[in-house]
PLY file of the C-alpha trace (Angstrom):
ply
format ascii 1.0
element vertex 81
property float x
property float y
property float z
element edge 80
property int vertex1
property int vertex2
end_header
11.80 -24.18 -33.49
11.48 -27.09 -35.10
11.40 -27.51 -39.12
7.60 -28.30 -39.51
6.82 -25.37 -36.88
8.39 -22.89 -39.15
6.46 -24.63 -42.58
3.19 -24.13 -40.43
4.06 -20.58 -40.50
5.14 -20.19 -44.16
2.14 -21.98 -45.23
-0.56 -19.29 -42.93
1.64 -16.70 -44.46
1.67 -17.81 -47.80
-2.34 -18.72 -47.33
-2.57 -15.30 -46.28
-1.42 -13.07 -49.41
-2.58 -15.95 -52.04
-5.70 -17.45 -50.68
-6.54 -18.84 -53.72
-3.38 -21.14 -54.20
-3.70 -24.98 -52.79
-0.26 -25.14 -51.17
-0.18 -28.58 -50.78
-0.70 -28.84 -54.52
2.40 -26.66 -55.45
5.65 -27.55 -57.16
8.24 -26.80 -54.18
11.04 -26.39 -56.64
9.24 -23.66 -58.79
9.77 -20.28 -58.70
7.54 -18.45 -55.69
6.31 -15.63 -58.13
5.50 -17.80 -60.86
3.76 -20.63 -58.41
1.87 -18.16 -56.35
1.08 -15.69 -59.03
2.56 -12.87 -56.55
4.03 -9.61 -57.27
7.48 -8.08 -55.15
5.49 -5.90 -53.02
3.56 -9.33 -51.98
7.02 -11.23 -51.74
8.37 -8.65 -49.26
5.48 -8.85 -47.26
5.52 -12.45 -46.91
9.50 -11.65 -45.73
8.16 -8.89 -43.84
5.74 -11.40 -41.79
7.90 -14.37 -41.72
11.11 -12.16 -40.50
7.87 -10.70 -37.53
6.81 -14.34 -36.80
9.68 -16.13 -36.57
11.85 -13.31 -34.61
14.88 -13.11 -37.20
16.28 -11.06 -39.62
16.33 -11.44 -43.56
18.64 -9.03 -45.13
17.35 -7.83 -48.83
20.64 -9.51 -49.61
19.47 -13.18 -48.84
15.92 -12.61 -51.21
18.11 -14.31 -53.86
17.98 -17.62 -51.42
14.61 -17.43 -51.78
13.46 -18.18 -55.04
11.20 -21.13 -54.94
8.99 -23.15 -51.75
11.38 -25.64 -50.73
14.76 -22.44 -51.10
12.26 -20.26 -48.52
11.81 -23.25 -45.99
15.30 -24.39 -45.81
16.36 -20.57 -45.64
14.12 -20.06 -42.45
15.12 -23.22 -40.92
18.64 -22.54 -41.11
18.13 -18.96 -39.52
15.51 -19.94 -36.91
16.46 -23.38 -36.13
0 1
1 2
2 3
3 4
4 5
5 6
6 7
7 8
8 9
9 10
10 11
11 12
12 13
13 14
14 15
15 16
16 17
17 18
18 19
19 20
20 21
21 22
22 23
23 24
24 25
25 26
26 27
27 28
28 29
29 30
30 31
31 32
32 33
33 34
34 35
35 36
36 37
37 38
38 39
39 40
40 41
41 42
42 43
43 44
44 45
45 46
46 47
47 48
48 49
49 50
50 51
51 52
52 53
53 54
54 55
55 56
56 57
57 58
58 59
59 60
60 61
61 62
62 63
63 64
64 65
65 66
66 67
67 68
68 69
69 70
70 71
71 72
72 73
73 74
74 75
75 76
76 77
77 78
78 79
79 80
């Protein structure tokens, strides 16, 4: 899977539990909480889903990798790539 297959997924997922947030306007390096105004049980959702979509595994030990946009997308790429 290629790197901008797996962003087209964390940008429907991310579209899906903040709606209201125009991804292409975010600030990659920010924190994902902060930029998408979402809570922990939202953030392990999005894992949840991502982990589903992209047929790997995410460890609660690797949320820490996955602080901001750009951490999440070179996180997945690594593991799905």
């Amino acid at each position: 899977m290629t790197r901008d297959q797996i962003e087209q997924i964390l940008r429907a997922e991310l579209n899906r539990i903040a709606p209201d947030i125009a991804i292409d306007r975010i600030d990659p390096a920010a924190p994902l909480r902060e930029e998408f105004d979402i809570d922990s049980i939202d953030v392990l959702t999005l894992v949840t889903a991502l982990s589903k979509a992209l047929k790997i595994d995410i460890p609660e030990a690797d949320y820490p990798q996955m602080e901001s946009y750009a951490d999440l997308l070179d996180y997945l790429a690594a593991r799905a790539g």
